[in-house]
C-alpha positions in Angstrom: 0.0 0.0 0.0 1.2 3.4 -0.7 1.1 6.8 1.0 1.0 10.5 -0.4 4.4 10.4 0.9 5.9 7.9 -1.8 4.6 10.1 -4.5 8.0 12.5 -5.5 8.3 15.0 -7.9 11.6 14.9 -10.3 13.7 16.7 -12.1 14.8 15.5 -15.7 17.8 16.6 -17.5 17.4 19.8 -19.5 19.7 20.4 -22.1 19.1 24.0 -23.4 20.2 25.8 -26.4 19.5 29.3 -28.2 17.0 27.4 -30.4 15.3 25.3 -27.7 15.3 22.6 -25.4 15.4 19.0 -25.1 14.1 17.2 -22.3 15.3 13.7 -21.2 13.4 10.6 -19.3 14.5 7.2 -19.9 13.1 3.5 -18.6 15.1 2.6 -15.6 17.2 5.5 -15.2 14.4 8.7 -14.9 11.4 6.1 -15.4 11.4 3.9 -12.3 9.9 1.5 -14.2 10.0 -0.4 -17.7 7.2 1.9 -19.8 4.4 -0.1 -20.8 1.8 2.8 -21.9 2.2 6.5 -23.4 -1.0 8.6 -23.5 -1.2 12.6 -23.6 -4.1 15.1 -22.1 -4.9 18.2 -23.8 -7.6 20.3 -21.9 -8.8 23.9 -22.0 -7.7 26.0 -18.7 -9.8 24.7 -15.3 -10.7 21.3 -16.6 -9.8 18.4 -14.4 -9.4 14.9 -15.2 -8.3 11.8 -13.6 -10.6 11.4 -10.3 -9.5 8.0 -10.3 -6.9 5.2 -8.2 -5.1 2.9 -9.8 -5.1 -0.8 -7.9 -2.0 -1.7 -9.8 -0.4 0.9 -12.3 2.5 3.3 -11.8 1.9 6.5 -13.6 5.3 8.7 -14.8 3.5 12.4 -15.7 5.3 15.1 -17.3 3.5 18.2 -18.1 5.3 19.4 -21.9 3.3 22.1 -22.3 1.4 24.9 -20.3 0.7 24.3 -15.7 -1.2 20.9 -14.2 -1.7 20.6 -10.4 -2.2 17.2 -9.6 -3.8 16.2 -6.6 -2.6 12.9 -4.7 -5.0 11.6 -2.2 -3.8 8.5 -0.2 -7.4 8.7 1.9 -5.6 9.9 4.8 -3.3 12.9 3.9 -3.5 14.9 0.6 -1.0 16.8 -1.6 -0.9 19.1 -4.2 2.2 18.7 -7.0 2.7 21.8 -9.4 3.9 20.7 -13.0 5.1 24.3 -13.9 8.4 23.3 -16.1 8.8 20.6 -18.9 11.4 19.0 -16.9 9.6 18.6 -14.0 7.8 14.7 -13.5 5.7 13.4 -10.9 5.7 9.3 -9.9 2.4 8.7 -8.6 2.7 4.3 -7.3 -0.5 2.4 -7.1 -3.3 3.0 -4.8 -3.1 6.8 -4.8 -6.1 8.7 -6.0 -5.4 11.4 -7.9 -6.9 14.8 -9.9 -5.3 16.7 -12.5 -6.5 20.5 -12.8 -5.3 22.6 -15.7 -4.0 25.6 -15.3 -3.0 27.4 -18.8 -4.7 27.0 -21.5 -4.0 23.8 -23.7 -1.8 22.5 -21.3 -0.6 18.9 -22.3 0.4 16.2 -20.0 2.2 13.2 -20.7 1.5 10.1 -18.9 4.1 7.1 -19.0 3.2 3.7 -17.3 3.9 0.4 -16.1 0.9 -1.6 -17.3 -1.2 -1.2 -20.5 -4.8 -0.2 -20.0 -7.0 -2.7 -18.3 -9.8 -1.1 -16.6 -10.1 -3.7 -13.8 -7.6 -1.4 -12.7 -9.3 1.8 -12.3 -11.0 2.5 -9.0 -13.4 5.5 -10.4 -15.6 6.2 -7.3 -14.0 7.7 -4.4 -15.9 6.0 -1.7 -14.8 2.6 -3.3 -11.7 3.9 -3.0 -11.8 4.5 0.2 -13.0 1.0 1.4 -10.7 -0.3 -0.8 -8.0 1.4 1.0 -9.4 0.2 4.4 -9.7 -3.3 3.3 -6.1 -3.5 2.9 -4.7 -1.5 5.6 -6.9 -3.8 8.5 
């Protein structure tokens, strides 16, 4: 089971130049885990997705474009993590609710798991997740 205090905020390697930037994150050196799943959010400012748990999947997020706040919930303590810079990640481990707010318009945040999409995975109703979370920590 894992607490608000196992989710960490990283910073990747920036290598900057007068005609841009590259970011870096690779499997099993950034990544803390072999990358199963790429998907990417694009939402107008103020939408928030997510509002969800994961049973099983580690979730990698980088936000390449814009501001997300991402809320992780552990159903005991809460935390908010600001993605404000493209070299800034967030590891969000199993069992750890979680809402993503965006804050600039057409933000865009990259999400890099562990596990391809299997929706047995997905606790989607907060109370659920909340017995779910007692149920293992008795």
């Amino acid at each position: 089971m894992n607490f608000v205090s196992d989710v960490r905020i990283l910073e990747l390697p920036r290598h900057t130049r007068d005609d841009g930037e590259v970011v870096v994150a690779e499997a099993m050196q950034h990544v803390p885990f072999a990358i199963a799943r790429l998907f990417v959010l694009r939402a107008p400012q103020g939408a928030e997705r997510g509002h969800h748990a994961h049973r099983l999947c580690s979730q990698f997020m980088i936000c390449v474009h814009g501001i997300v706040d991402i809320l992780c919930d552990d159903g005991r303590s809460r935390r908010i993590f600001s993605l404000d810079r493209s070299n800034l990640a967030l590891v969000v481990p199993p069992t750890i609710w979680n809402r993503v707010t965006f804050r600039q318009p057409a933000s865009v945040l990259a999400v890099l798991c562990d596990r391809a999409y299997e929706e047995h995975d997905y606790i989607r109703d907060y109370s659920e997740f909340l017995a779910f979370r007692e149920a293992v920590l008795s």
